[in-house]
Backbone as CSV, one residue per row, in Angstrom:
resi,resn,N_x,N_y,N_z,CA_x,CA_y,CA_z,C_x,C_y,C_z
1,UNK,9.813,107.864,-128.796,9.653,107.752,-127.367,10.425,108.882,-126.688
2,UNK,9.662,109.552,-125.633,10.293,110.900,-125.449,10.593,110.418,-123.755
3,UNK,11.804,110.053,-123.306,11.757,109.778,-122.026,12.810,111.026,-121.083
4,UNK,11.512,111.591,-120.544,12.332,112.938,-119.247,13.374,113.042,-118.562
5,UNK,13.280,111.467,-117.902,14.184,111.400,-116.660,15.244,109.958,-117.445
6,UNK,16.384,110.763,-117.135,17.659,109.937,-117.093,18.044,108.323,-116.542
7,UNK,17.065,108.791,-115.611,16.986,107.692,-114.401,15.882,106.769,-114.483
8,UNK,16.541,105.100,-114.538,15.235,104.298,-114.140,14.521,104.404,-113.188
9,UNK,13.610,104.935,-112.717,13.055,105.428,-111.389,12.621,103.832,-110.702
10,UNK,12.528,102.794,-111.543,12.327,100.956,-110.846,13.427,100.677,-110.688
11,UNK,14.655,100.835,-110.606,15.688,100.504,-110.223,15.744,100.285,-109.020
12,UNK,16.541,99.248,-107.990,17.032,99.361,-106.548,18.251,99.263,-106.644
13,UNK,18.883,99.821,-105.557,20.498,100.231,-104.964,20.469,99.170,-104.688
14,UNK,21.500,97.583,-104.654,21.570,96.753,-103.956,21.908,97.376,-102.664
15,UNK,21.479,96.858,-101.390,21.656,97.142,-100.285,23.133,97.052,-99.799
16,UNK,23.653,96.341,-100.128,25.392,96.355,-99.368,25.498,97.986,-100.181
17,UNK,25.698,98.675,-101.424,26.196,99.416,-101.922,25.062,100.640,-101.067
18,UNK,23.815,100.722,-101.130,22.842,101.700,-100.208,23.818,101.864,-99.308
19,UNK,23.895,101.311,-98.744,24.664,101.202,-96.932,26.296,102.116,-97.255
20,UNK,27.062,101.580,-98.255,27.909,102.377,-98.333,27.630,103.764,-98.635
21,UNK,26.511,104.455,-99.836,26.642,104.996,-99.897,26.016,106.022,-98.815
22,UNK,24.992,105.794,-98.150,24.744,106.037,-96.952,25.777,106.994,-96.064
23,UNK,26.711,105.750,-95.943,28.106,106.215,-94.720,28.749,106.877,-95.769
24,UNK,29.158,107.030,-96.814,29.655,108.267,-97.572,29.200,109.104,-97.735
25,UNK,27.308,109.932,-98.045,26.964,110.634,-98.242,27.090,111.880,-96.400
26,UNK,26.880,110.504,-95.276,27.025,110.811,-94.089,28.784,111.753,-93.777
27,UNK,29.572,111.208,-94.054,31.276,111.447,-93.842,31.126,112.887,-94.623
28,UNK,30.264,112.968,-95.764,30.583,114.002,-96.609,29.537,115.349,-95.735
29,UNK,28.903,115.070,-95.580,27.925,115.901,-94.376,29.526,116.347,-93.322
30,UNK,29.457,115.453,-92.949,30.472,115.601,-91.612,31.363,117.095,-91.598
31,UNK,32.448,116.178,-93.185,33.151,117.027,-93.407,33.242,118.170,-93.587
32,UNK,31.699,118.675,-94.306,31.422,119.542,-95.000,31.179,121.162,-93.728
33,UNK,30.322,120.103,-92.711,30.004,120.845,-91.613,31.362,121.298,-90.997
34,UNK,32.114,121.160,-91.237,33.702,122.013,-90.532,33.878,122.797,-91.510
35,UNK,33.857,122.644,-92.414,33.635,124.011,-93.661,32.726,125.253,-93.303
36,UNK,31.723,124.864,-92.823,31.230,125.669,-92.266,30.994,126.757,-91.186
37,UNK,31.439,125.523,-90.159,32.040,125.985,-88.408,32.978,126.790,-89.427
38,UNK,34.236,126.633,-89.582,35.407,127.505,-90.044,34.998,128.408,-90.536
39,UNK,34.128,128.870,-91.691,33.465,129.504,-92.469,33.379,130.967,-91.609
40,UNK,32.076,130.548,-90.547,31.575,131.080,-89.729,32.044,132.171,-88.528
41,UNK,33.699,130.896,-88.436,34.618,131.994,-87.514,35.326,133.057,-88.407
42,UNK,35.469,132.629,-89.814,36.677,133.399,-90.456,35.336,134.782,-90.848
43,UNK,33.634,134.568,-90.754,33.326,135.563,-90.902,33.409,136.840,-89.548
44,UNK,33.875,136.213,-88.170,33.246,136.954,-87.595,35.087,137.602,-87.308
45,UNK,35.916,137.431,-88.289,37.428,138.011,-88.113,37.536,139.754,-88.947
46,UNK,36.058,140.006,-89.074,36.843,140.998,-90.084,37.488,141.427,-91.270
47,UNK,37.236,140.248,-91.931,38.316,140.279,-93.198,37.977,141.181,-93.989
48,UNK,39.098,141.886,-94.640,39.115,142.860,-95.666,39.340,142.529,-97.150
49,UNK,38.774,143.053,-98.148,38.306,142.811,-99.470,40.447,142.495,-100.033
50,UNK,40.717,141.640,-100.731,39.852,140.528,-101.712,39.026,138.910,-100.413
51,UNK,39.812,139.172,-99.488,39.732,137.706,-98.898,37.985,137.918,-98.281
52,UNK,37.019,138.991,-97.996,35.937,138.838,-97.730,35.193,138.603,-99.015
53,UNK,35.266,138.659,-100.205,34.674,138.353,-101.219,34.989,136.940,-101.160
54,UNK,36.412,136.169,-100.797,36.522,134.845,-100.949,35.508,134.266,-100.240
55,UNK,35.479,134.440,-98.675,34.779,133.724,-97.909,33.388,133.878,-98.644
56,UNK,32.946,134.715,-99.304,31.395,135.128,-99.586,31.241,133.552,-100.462
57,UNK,31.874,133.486,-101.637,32.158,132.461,-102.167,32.053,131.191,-101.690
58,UNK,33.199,131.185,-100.717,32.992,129.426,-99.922,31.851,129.567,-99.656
59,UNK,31.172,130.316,-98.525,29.986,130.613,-98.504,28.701,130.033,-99.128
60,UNK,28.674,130.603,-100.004,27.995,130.284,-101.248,27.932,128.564,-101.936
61,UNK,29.115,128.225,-101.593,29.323,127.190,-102.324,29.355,126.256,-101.058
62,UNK,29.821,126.274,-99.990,29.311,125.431,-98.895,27.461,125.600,-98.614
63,UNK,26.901,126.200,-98.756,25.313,126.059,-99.125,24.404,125.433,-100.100
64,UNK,25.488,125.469,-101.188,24.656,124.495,-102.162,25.098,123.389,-102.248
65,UNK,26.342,122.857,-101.228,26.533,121.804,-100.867,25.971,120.920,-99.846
66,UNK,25.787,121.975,-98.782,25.078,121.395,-97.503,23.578,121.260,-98.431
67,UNK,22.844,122.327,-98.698,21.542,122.861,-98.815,21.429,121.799,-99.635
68,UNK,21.225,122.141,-100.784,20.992,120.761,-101.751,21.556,119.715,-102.341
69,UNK,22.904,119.320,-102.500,24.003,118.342,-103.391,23.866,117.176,-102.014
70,UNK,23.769,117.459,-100.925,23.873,115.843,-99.603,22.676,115.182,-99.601
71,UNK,21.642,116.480,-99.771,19.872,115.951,-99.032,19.604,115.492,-100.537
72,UNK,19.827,115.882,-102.319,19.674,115.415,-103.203,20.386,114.187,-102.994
73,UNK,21.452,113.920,-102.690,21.890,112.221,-102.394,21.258,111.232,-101.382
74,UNK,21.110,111.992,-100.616,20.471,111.408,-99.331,19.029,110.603,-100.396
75,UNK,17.999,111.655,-100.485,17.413,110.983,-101.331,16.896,110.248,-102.362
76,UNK,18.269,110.609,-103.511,18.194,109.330,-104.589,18.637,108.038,-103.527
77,UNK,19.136,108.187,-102.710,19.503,106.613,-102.145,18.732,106.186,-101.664
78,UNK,17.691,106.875,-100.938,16.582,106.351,-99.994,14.897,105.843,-100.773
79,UNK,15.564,106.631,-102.167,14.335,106.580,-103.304,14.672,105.093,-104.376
80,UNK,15.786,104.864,-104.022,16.407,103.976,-104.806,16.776,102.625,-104.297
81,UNK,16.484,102.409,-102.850,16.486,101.260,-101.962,15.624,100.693,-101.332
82,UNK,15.373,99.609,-101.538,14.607,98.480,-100.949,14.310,98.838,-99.563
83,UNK,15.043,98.734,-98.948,14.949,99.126,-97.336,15.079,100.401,-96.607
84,UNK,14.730,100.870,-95.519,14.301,102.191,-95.320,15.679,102.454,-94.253
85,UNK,16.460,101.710,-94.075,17.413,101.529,-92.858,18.461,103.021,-93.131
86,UNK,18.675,103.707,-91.976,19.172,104.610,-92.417,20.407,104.733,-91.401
87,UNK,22.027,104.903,-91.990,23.055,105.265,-91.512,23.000,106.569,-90.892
């Protein structure tokens, strides 16, 4: 038996735990978005090499956080719950 996915795809999130993770995947958005704002000002300071290669980095890595690692959670939870209710 050759099975692809890791994941029971019939599974449901009990809903009390959906809901939490919901408001956690949400807080982590939040947070993340001041990473960014900050990000954004420390690009428009000028910085000179090594610390503009850093920011390139956060950069980088605040995008594949925002971009895909929240909206990939967002949707195993919403793919994985009974109810459509969204925090």
């Amino acid at each position: 038996m050759n099975n692809s996915s890791p994941v029971n795809t019939t599974a449901a999130i009990p809903e009390d735990i959906a809901l939490e993770l919901r408001r956690l995947a949400h807080d982590l958005s939040n947070a993340l978005e001041i990473v960014v704002q900050t990000s954004y000002l420390l690009s428009t300071s000028g910085l000179k090499k090594p610390a503009s290669d850093w920011l390139q980095m956060l950069d980088g890595g605040v995008e594949k956080a925002t971009g895909h690692t929240t909206l990939a959670l967002r949707s195993f939870i919403k793919q994985h719950t009974a109810s459509s209710v969204e925090v």
